[in-house]
N, C-alpha and C positions, 0 to 999 in steps of 0.2 A: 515507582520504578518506570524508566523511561526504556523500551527494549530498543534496542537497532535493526535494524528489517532491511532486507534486502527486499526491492521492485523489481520484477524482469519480465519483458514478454516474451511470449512462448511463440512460436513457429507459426501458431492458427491467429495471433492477435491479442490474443488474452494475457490481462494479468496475473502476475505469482506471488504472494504474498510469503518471504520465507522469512523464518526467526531461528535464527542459530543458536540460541542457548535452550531452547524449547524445543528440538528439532522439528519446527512445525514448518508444515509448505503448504497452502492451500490456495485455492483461485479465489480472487477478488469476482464477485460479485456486484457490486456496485461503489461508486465513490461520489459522493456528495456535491464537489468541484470539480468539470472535469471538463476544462476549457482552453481556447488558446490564448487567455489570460491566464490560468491559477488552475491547478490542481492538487486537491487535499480534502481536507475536513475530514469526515466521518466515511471509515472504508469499510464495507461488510464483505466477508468471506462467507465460501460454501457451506464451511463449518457449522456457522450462526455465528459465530463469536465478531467481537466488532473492535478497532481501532479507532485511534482521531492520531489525523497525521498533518502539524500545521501544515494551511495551504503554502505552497509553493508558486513564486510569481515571478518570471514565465515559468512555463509548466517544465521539467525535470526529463532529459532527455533516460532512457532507459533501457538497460538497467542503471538502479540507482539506490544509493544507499542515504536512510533517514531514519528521527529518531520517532518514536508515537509513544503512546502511552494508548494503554489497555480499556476500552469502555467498558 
């Protein structure tokens, strides 16, 4: 299953990691790619829990909506 996530930065800079059919929101802690080439790969949240969100090239203005799948 591929979920759909909503990206958004928040007021202070930071990533928001939301999934709407999970009502799950949590800060991205780290992202894999995260250039002004390509942003993606492997996104870790506060949570622990981890995504892989294909890279993206040029990087995804934001907010923005993509699909990942679950690590």
């Amino acid at each position: 299953m591929m979920p759909t996530v909503m990206i958004r930065r928040t007021d202070t800079g930071a990533l928001t990691f939301y999934v709407a059919k999970k009502d799950l929101e949590e800060t991205v802690v780290s992202v894999e790619t995260d250039t002004e080439g390509a942003w993606g790969g492997e996104v870790a949240l506060a949570d622990g829990s981890r995504f892989y969100v294909e890279p993206i090239s040029p990087p995804p203005r934001f907010p923005t909506t993509v699909r990942c799948r679950r690590l």
